[in-house]
Structure formats: C-alpha cells, structure tokens
C-alpha positions in Angstrom: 5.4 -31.5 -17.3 3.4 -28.4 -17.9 0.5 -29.7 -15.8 2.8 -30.3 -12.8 4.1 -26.3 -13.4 0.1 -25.4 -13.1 -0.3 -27.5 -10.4 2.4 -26.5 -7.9 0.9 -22.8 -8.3 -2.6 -23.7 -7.7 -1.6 -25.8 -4.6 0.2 -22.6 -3.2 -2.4 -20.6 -3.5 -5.0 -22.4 -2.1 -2.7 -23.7 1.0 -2.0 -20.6 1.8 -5.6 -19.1 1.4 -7.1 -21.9 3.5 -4.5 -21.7 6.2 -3.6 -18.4 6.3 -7.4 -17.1 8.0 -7.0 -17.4 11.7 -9.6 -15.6 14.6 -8.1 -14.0 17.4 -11.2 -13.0 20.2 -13.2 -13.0 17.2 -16.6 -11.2 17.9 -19.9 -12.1 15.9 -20.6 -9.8 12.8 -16.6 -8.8 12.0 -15.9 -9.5 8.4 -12.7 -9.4 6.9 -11.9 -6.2 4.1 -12.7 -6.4 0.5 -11.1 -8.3 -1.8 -10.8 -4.6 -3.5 -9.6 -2.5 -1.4 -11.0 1.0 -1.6 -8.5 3.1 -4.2 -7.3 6.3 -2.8 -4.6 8.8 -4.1 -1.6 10.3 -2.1 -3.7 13.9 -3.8 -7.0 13.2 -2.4 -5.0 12.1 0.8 -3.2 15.1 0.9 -6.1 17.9 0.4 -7.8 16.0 3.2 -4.8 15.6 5.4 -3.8 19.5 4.8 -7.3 20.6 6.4 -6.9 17.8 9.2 -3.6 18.6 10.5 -5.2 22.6 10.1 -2.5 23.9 8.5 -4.4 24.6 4.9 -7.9 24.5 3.0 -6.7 24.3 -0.2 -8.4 22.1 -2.7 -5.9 21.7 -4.6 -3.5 18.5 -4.4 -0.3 19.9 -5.7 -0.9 22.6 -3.5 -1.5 20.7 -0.2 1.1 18.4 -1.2 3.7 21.3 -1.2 2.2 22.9 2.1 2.7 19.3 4.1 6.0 18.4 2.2 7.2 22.1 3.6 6.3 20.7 7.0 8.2 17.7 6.7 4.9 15.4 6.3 5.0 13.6 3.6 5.8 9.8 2.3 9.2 9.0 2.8 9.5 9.2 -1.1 7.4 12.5 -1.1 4.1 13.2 -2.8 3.2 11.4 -6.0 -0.4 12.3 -6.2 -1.7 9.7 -9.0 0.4 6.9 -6.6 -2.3 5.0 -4.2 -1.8 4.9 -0.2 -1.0 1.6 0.7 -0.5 0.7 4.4 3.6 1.0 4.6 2.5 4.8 3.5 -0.1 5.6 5.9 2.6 4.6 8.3 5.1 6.5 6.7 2.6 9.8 7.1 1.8 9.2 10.7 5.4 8.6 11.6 6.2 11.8 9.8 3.5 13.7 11.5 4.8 12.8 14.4 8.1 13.9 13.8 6.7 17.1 12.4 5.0 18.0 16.0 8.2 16.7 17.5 10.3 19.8 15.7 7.7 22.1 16.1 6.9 22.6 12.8 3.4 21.1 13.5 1.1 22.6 16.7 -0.2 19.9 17.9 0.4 17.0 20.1 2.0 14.3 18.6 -0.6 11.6 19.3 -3.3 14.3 18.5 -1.0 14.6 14.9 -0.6 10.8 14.7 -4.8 10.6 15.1 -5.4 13.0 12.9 -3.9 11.0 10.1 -5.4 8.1 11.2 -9.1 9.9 11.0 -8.8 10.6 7.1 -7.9 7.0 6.4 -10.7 5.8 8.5 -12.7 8.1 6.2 -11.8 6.7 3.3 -11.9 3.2 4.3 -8.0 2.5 4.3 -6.6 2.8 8.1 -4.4 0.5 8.9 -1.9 0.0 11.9 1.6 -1.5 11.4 2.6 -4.2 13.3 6.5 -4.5 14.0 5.6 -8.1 16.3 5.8 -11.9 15.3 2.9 -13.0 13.6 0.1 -13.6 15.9 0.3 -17.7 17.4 -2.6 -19.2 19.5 -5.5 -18.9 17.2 -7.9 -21.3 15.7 -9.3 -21.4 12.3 -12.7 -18.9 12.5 -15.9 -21.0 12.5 -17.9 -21.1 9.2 -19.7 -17.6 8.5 -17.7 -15.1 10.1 -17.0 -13.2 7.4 -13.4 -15.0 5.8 -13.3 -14.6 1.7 -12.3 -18.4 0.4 -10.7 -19.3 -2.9 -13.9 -20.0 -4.6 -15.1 -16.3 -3.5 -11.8 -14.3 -4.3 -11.3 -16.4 -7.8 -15.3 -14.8 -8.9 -14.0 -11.5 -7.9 -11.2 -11.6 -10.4 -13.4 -12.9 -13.0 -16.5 -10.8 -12.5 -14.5 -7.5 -11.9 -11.4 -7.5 -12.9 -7.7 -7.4 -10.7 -7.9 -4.9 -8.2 -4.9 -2.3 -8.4 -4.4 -3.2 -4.1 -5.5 -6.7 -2.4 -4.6 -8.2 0.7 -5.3 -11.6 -0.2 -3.3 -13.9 -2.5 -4.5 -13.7 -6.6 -6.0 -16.6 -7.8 -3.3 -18.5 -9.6 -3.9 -16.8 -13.5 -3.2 -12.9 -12.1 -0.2 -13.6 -9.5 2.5 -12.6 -11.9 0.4 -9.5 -12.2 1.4 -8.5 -9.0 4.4 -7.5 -6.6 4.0 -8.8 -3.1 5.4 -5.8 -0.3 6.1 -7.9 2.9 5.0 -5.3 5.5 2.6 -6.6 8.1 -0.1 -4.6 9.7 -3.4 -4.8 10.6 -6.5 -3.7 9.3 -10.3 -4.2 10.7 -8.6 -6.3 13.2 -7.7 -9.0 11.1 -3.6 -9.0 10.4 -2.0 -9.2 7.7 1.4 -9.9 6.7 1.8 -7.8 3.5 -0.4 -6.6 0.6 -0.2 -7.3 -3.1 -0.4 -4.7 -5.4 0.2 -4.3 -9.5 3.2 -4.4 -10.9 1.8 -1.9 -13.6 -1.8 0.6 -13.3 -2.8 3.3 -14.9 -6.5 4.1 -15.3 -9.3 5.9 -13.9 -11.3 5.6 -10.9 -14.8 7.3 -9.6 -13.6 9.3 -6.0 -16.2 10.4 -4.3 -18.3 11.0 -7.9 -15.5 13.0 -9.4 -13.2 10.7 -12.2 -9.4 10.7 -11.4 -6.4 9.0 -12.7 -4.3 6.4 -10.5 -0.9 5.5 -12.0 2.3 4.1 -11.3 3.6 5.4 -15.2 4.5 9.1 -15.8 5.1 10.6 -18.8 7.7 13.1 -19.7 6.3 14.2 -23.0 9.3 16.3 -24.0 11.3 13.0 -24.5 8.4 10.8 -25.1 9.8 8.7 -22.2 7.6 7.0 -19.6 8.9 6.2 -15.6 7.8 3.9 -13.9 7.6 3.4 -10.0 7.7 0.1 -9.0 5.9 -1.0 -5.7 8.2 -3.1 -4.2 11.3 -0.9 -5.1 9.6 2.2 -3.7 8.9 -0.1 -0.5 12.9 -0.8 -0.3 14.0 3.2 -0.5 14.8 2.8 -4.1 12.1 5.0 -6.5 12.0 8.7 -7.5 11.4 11.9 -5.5 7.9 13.5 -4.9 7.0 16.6 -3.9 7.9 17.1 -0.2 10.6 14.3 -0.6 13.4 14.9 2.2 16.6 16.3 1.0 19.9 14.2 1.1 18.4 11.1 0.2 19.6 8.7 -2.9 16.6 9.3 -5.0 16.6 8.1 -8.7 17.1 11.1 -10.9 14.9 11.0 -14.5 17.4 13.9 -15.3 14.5 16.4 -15.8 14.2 19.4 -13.9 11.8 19.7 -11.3 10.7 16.8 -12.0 8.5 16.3 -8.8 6.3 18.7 -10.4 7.1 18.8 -13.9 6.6 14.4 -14.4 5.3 12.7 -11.0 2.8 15.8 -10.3 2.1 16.9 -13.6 -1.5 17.2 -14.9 -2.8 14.5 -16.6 -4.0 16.1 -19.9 -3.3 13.4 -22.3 -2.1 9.8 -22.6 1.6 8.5 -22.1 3.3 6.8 -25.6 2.1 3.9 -25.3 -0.5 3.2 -23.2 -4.0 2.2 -23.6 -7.5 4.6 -22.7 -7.9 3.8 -19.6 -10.5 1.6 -18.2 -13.0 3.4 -15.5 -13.9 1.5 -12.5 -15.2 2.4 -8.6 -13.1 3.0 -5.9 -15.5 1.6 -3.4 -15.8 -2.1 -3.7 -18.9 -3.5 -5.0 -21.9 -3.8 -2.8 -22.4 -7.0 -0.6 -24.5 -9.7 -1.6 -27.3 -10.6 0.8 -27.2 -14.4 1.3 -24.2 -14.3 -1.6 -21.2 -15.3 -1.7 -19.8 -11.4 -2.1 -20.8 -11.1 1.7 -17.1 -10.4 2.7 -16.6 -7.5 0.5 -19.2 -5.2 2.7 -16.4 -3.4 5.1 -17.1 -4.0 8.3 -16.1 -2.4 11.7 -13.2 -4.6 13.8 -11.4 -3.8 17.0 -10.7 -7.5 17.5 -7.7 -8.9 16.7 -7.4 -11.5 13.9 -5.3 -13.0 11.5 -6.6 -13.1 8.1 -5.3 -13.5 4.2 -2.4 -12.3 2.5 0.0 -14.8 1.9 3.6 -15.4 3.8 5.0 -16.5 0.4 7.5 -13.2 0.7 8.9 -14.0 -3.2 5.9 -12.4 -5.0 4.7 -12.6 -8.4 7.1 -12.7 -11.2 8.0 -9.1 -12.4 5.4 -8.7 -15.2 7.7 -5.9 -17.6 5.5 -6.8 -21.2 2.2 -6.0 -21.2 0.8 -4.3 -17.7 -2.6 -4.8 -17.2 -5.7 -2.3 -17.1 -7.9 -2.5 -14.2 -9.9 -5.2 -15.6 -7.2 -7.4 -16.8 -7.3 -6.7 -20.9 -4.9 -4.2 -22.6 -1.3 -3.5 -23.0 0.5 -1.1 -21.1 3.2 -0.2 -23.3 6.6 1.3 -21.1 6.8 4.0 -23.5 8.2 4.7 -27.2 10.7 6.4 -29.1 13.2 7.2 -25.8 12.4 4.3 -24.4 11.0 4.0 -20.8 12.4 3.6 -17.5 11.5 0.9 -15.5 13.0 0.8 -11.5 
C-alpha cells in the first residue's frame, strides 16, 4: 500500500514534467529560466522602482515604499519589504502604475509607467508578462538541446542546493508538500507558464547584489512574542495582511497591533522571531551554468519567442506544510512562534 502512495506521486510529477515543455517558434540558443529563480524583495523593488518612475532617490526601502504607496503604486496587499516579487505581483505593480498615471498622480504616460516597471524587473532577472489567454495549443515537444530542464536535472538541483523559495517547475516528489502552487499563468523568457510554486514557509538570508538581506513570509511582533505568517496562496486570493501603501477600504486581516504595516511587516529585522532557526545564507542569483553539464538550463537566457514550458497544471498544490517550515536548503524547523502562539492565514 505505501509503495502505491509513493508511486502515484512520482508518476505525477514526471507526467507532467515531460509533457508539460512545449516550443512555440522556438529559436536556437533560448533556454528556459532557472530552476531558482533569482530572489528579489518587494524593498529592493521598491528603492529601485521609486527612482524609475522618478518620483524619489531614497535608499531607503521603508521610505520608497511609503513615497509609491502615497502614489497609489503598490501591491494590491501593499508593501511587505522582506516578501519576494512573484509574477501575480509584478503585474499587480504595473497595473497599479498604470492606474497611478491614469489619476494623475503619476507624470508619465501610462505605457511609459507600465515600462518603467517592467525595466527594473528585467534588471533583476524577474519580468514576467501575464497572460489572461487559454493555454497555448499547436506546439510540438522542443527537440533535444534547446534548453528544457528534465526530471533528472531539476531532482540534482534540489539535492545539490537546496529548495528554492520561488520555482516555476514542479518539485521533485520529496519537497512538493513544501510548497503552495499560485495558479496564475504568465510568461517569462518566452516560455509560458501556467503558475509558480513557491514555499509554504521561508525565512532566511540571501546575498543582493553583495549586500546580505532577509526574505520572509514570518513576522514577528516581539511585544506579544507572536509570529504572522503570510501565506502565498491566501495573499494570491485577497486574503493576507496590509502593507505599507495597502489601499484603504479593503478586508485586510487585522494582527490587532497598531501600525502594524510598519511596526510588524516593515519592521527591522534586528533579531530572530520565537521560534525560528538562524537562518541559512544562500545566492540570489542561480548558480552558474555548467558547460557541457547538465545545469545548462539554469544560465538565463534572452527569449522573445513564445513557448510553453514547466510548471505544472496540477492547480491543487502541495499539501499545507504548518509543522516544521523549511530553511532554504531543506533542514531546520521553522517554529510558528511561542508563548502567544502564532498566526497562520
């Protein structure tokens, strides 16, 4: 009985890895994007995006955070700087750009404002572009070579690195429950996508641009000894807690603490939540291509063709994974908090 539970699993996984990769007007040299997908915060985000859009040069996040939540730009949640931009929130920034040249509030066009956006993910290796369509029919599987991560390639990622905090691709079968699957298709290096995995639990540091820097979905109220947690797919349905910039009127979920945009999801991060582990250190850039290897696909490579390419269409996800958490390279315990007890949404 228990090898016909591991089996199903593993036969999943690999049926939808193996038919998922499809070529649209491939062209030679595209390769699909890393397994790990470069790591970047909504604060880094925001003190980039503040200078782009021209309307600050601050350097600091909580700062530039405030300046483009006063203009309306911001995640539909607001600003959570320690929080990584996934694709559903790039979109949610350039839509709000838009609509932040659209009342005036911004003084540029609102393509210009849209591009603008757009041009600091590109910089940081994240731009994405939604896609509200069918899936994409009338393609045949890629020819050998061109650039497609396969089971046996994705499954020595996990083991050699650790689970990434953001993939595209479906986890090998031993880390699914470690993540929640978001079901919001885009594409990105011209391959599509029809979602994006991503932790159920994270909290570590990462190297950004040489300078170390926490990225979390746990924050810590240390004045009730209480951890809050926002979780991936809830924040991707409406239902999480307010950042800075967050749009008034909305049903956000209240931790009860004043200002808490500030005071628990923007806070400083001078010492460690009850609870949780040191965290582990690890790049934000994936690791360098292999020549000849079998790491090939994870070197990023330009695409303006159209293709289809991992993530799974399996929209139930991983189990929710509430015991243990997991630090970037798949050891530790990530307690959800002691004494008050934590909040988990």
């Amino acid at each position: 009985m228990n090898r016909i539970l591991l089996f199903k699993p593993l036969v999943l996984w690999l049926s939808l890895l193996l038919a998922a990769p499809l070529a649209l007007n491939a062209q030679e040299g595209q390769v699909a994007p890393p397994v790990n997908v470069p790591t970047v915060r909504e604060g880094d985000f925001a003190v980039d995006l503040e200078q782009a859009l021209g309307v600050g040069s601050s350097r600091d996040e909580v700062e530039a955070e405030t300046t483009l939540g006063n203009l309306g730009v911001a995640p539909r949640n607001g600003w959570i700087a320690d929080y990584p931009v996934t694709p559903d929130i790039l979109n949610e920034l350039q839509q709000a750009a838009a609509s932040a040249t659209d009342s005036g509030k911004l003084s540029l066009g609102r393509d210009e404002a849209m591009a603008r956006v757009n041009n600091v993910a590109v910089k940081e290796g994240i731009a994405s572009t939604v896609y509200n369509g069918p899936p994409p029919t009338g393609a045949n599987p890629p020819p050998a070579g061109e650039g497609y991560p396969n089971p046996a390639d994705i499954s020595d990622y996990y083991t050699e690195e650790g689970p990434p905090v953001v993939t595209y691709y479906a986890p090998p079968p031993d880390y699914y429950y470690l993540y929640a699957w978001v079901p919001y298709p885009f594409f990105c290096y011209g391959f599509w996508f029809p979602g994006f995995y991503i932790l159920h639990d994270f909290h570590g540091v990462i190297n950004f641009h040489g300078r170390p820097c926490f990225v979390s979905n746990h924050f810590n109220d240390v004045s009730v000894h209480r951890v809050f947690r926002v979780d991936p797919r809830a924040r991707f349905s409406g239902r999480t807690y307010a950042g800075i910039g967050a749009p008034p009127g909305r049903s956000f979920i209240s931790t009860g603490v004043p200002g808490e945009s500030r005071a628990i999801f923007n806070a400083p991060r001078m010492t460690q939540g009850p609870g949780m582990p040191a965290p582990a250190f690890r790049s934000a850039a994936p690791p360098p291509a292999r020549q000849g290897g079998r790491r090939a696909f994870n070197a990023p490579g330009p695409g303006s063709a159209p293709r289809t390419a991992g993530g799974s269409s399996f929209h139930g996800g991983g189990p929710s994974f509430h015991g243990g958490g997991s630090s970037f390279h798949g050891g530790g315990s990530m307690g959800h908090g002691s004494g008050g007890g934590g909040h988990e949404r």
